[in-house]
N, C-alpha and C positions, 0 to 999 in steps of 0.2 A: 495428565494434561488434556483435558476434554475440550479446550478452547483450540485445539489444533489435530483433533482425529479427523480424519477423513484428507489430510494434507500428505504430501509427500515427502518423503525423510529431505529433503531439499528445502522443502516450505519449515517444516517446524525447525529447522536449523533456522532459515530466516528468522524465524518469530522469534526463536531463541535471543536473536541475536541483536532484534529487538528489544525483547525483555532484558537484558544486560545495558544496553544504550538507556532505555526509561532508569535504571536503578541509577547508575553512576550517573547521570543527570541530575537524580533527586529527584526525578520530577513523579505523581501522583499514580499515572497510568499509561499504559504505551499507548502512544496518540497516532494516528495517521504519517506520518513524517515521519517518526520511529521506523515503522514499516517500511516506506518506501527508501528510507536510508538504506536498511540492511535488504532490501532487495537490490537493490542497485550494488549495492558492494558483493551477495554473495548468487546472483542468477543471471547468468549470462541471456537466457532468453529475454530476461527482462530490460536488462541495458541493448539487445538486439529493440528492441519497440523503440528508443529511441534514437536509433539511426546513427545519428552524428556523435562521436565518440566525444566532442567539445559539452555536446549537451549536458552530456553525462557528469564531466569533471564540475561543468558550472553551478549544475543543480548538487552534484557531493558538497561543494565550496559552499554554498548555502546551508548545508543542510550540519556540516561540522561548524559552523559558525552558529548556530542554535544554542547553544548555553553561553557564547560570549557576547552575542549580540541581541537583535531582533528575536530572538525567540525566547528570551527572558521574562519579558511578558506572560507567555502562555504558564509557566511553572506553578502558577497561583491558579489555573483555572482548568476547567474541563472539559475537552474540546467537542463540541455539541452544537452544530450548527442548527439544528429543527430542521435541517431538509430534506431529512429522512427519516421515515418512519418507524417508530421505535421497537425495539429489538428486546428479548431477555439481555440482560445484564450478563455480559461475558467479562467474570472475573480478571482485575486488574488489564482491561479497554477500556478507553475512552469512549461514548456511544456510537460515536464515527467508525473507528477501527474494527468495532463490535460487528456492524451493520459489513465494512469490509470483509470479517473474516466470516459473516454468513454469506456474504455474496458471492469468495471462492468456493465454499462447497456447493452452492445451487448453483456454480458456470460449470463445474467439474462435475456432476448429476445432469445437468444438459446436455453435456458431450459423451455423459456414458461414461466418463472414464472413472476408474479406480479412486484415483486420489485429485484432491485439488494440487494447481501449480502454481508458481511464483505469476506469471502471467495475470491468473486469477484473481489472486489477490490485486494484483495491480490495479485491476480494473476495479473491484471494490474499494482502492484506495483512489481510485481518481470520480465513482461516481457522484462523489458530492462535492460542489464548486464551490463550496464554501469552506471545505477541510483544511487542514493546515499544513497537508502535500500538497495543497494544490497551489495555497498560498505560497508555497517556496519554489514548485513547478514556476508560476509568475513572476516570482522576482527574479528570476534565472531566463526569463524568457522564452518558458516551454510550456507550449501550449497544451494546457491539462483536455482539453477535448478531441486535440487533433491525436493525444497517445489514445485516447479510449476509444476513437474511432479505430485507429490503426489493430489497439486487441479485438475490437469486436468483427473486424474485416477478418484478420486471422482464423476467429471463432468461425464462420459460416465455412458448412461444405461447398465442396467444387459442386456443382450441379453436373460436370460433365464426368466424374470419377464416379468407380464401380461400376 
């Protein structure tokens, strides 16, 4: 699975578990929302970024209602908003999530660390405002800029440590 080296046995469980949610869906390829579903269900640092424990259930409550409701729609299509620059083609992603799961390993190579983390991704899944995490971030009333602010405030060193 080369769409998920450089992650941490944490992160590729998420994607995994991802990659499960897209099949029994039917749907084409694991989209953004795929993602941030199964982060939120299996990374507790990542339900930490949004705070309020309500947020959390409201944006779940959207995000299981995707093959009954509003997210019916997307099943016929490929989630591609052009506001991000194109990427190699990472095997069964949607170009969005592609561009996601490149953006945790280069946040995880800026900190030096080892492996990427759930955090990571998140913020790859929230950098494009047009994606269809963020589309369900908004109908839940969670503001997709104020999470990516808060990962990227976490990201910077203390200027005052070491």
């Amino acid at each position: 699975m080369d769409d998920v080296a450089g992650f941490s046995e944490e992160l590729v469980a998420a994607v995994a578990g991802a990659r499960r949610r897209a099949v029994r869906g039917a749907d084409r390829q694991i989209d953004s929302a795929h993602l941030l579903h199964s982060l939120l269900e299996s990374d507790i640092e990542v339900r930490r970024v949004f705070e309020e424990g309500d947020r959390v259930a409201r944006v779940l409550g959207y995000l299981v209602q995707r093959s009954i409701g509003y997210g019916l729609r997307w099943q016929n299509g490929v989630e591609d908003s052009g506001a991000l620059p194109v990427v190699t083609v990472t095997e069964g992603f949607s170009p969005v999530a592609a561009v996601a799961i490149e953006t945790a390993r280069v946040r995880a190579e800026r900190r030096g660390a080892g492996a990427a983390q759930g955090v990571d991704l998140l913020a790859g899944v929230l950098a494009d405002p047009r994606s269809r995490a963020v589309e369900v971030l908004a109908r839940a009333g969670v503001d997709a800029g104020e999470l990516l602010a808060r990962v990227d405030k976490d990201e910077e060193p203390d200027p005052f440590e070491g």
